[in-house]
C-alpha positions in Angstrom: -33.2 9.9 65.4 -31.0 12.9 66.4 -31.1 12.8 70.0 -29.9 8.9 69.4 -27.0 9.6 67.4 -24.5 11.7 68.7 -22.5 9.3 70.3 -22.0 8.5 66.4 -20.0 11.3 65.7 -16.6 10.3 65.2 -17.5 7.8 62.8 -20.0 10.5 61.2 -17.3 13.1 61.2 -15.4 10.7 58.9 -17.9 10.0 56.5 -17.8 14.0 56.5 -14.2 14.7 55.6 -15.7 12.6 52.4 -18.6 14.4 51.6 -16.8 17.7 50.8 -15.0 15.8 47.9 -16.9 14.9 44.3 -20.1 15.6 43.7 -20.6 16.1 47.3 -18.9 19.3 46.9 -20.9 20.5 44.3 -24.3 22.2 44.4 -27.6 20.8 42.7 -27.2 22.6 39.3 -23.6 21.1 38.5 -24.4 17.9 40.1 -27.3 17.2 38.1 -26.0 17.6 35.2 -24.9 13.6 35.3 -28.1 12.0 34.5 -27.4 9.1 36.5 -26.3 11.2 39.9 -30.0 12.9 39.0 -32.3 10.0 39.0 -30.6 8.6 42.0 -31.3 12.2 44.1 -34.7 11.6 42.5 -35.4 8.0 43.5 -33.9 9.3 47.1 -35.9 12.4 47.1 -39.3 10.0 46.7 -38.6 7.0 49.0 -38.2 9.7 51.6 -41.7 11.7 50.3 -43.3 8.6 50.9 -41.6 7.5 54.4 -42.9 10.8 55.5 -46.4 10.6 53.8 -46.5 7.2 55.4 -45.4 8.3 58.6 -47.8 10.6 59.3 -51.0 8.3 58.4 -49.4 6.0 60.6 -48.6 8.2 63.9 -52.2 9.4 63.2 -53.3 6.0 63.0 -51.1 4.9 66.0 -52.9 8.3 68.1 -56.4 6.1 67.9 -54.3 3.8 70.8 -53.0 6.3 72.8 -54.0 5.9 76.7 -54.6 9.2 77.4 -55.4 12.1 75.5 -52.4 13.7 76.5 -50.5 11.0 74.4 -53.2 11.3 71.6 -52.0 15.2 71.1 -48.7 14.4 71.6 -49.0 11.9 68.5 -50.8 14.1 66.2 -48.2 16.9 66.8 -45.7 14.6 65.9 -47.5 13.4 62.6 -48.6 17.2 61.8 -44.3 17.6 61.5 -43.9 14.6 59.3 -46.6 16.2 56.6 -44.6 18.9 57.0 -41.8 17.0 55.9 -43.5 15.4 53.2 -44.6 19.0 51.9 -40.9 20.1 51.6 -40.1 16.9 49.5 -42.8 17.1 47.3 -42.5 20.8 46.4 -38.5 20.2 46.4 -39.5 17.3 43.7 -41.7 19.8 41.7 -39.3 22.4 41.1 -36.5 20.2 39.7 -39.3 19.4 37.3 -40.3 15.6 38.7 -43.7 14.8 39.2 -44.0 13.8 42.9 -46.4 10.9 42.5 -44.4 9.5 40.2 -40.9 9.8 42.0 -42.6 8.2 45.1 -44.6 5.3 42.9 -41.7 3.2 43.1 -41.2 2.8 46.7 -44.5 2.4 47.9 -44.6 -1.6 47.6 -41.8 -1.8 49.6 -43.0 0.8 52.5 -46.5 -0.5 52.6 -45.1 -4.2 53.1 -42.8 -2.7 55.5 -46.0 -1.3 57.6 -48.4 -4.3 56.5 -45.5 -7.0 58.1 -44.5 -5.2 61.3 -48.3 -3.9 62.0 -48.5 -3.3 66.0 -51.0 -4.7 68.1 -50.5 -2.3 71.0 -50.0 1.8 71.7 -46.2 0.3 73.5 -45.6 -2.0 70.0 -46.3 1.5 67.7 -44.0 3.6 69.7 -41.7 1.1 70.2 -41.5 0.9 66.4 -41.7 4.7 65.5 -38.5 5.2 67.4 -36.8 1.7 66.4 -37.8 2.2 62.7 -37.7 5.5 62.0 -34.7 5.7 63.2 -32.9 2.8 61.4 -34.1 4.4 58.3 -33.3 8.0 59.1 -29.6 6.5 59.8 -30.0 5.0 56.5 -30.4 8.5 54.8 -28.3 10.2 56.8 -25.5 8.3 55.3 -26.4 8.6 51.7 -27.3 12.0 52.6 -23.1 12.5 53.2 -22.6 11.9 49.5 -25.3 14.1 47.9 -24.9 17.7 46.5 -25.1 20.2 48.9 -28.3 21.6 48.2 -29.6 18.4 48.3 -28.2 17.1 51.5 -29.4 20.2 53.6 -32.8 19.5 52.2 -32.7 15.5 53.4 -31.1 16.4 57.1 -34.0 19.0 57.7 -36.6 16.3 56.9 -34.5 14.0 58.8 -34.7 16.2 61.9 -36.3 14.3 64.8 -39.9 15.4 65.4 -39.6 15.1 69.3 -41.0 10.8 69.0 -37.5 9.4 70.2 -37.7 10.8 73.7 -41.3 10.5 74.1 -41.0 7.2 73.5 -38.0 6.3 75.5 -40.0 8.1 78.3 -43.2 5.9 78.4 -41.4 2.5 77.2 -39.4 2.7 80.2 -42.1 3.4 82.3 -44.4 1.0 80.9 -41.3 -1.1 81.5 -40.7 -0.3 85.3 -43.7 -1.0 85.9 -44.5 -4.5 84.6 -41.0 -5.9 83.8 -42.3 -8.2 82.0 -43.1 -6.2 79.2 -39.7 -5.8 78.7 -38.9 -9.2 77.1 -41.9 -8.9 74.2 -40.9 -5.7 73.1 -37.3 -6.4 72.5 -38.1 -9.8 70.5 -40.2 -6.8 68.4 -37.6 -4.1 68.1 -35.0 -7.4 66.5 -38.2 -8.3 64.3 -38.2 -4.5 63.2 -34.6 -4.3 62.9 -34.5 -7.5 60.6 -37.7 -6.2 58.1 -36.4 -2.4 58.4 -32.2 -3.5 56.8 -34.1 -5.9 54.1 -35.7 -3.2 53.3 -33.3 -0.9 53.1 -31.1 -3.0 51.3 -34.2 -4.3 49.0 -34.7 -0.4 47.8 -31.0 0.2 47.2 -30.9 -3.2 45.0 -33.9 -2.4 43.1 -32.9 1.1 41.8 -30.2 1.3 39.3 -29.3 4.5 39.6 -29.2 4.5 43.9 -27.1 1.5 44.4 -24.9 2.6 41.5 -24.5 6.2 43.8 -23.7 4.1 47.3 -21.5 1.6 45.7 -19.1 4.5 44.1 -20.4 4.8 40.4 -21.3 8.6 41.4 -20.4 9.7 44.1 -16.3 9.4 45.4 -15.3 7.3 48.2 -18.5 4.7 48.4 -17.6 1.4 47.4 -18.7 -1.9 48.4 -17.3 -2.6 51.9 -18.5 0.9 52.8 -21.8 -0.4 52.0 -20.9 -3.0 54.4 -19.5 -1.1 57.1 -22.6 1.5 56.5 -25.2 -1.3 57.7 -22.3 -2.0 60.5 -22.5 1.4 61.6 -26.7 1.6 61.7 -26.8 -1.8 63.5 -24.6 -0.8 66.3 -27.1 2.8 66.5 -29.9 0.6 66.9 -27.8 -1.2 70.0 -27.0 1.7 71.8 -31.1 2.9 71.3 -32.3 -0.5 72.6 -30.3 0.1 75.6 -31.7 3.8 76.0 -35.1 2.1 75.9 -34.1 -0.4 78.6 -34.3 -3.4 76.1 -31.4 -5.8 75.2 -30.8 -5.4 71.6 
């Protein structure tokens, strides 16, 4: 999340002097013109309407374990943002004239094995994977976000904009882990478990989509090829390192 990722800057900054170049340059109307460069912002547009429709059922869900009702407001707060988000996506979806069920349909296998495989079986386990997962994926948009028109890419960073769960979350893991150390060791063996599932995936969704592995891999956009792809997971795996340290877990 955003609060996690400035130390990424420089290598963010670079991927920036790229995005001004291409179709990156461009607004939506021009851009879109290319059918292919469409379909991909479409595909993009509802993987991330259902992240955030699934996000939110699952904070809410998560608020049921919440120790104190404190923490169970604090939750819903958090999923009342990501519905927000999800609203923005939709309605952005509508008026380029794509239905938004069907422009999320495609992604929801994936994101519902996601959940279903890395289910948590305590109120540490769900925050611990809120701010591990979330942010994986938000780093994962974030970067294809650097290649999208410009209309587009301002829409994607606002939903991407961290809700306020990354430093909850560091807060009470690290309490929860000063004061029973032993804690420690089961939820970093979970965070590497949610690190694994969350990069398959990713890279599941990119390989399954024509038209957005064709727009990472440089059929689109300019500057993306196939070692960037690389170096792109290189870049999000080393994010997740310096989180799991924030969280006072070896990664």
């Amino acid at each position: 999340m955003r609060s996690m990722t400035t130390s990424d800057t420089p290598d963010n900054a670079s991927g920036e002097a790229v995005a001004h170049t291409g179709v990156a340059a461009q607004d939506w109307t021009t851009a879109a013109a290319d059918p292919q460069y469409r379909a991909a912002v479409v595909d993009l547009l509802g993987a991330l309407a259902y992240g955030e429709l699934a996000a939110f059922e699952r904070l809410a869900e998560d608020a049921k374990l919440a120790p104190t009702l404190a923490d169970k407001a604090e939750l819903a707060k958090m999923a009342s943002a990501e519905f927000h988000h999800f609203e923005r996506l939709r309605d952005r979806l509508t008026e380029i004239g794509e239905e938004p069920t069907g422009a999320m349909e495609p992604f929801v296998a994936a994101l519902d094995g996601f959940h279903r495989q890395t289910a948590p079986s305590d109120w540490l386990e769900g925050l611990v994977k809120a701010y591990v997962g979330d942010s994986i994926a938000s780093d994962f948009y974030r970067e294809v976000a650097a290649r999208l028109d410009t209309d587009s890419r301002e829409l994607v960073l606002a939903v991407l904009d961290d809700t306020g769960h990354a430093e909850f979350a560091v807060e009470k893991v690290r309490a929860a882990i000063d004061a029973e150390p032993r804690v420690g060791g089961r939820l970093a063996l979970w965070a590497r478990r949610l690190m694994g599932e969350a990069l398959s995936q990713s890279q599941r969704v990119v390989a399954d989509r024509d038209a957005l592995s064709t727009m990472l891999v440089g059929g689109v956009a300019d500057g993306f090829d196939l070692a960037e792809v690389g170096r792109m997971f290189s870049r999000i795996t080393e994010a997740h390192t310096k989180r799991m340290a924030a969280l006072g877990l070896a990664a």
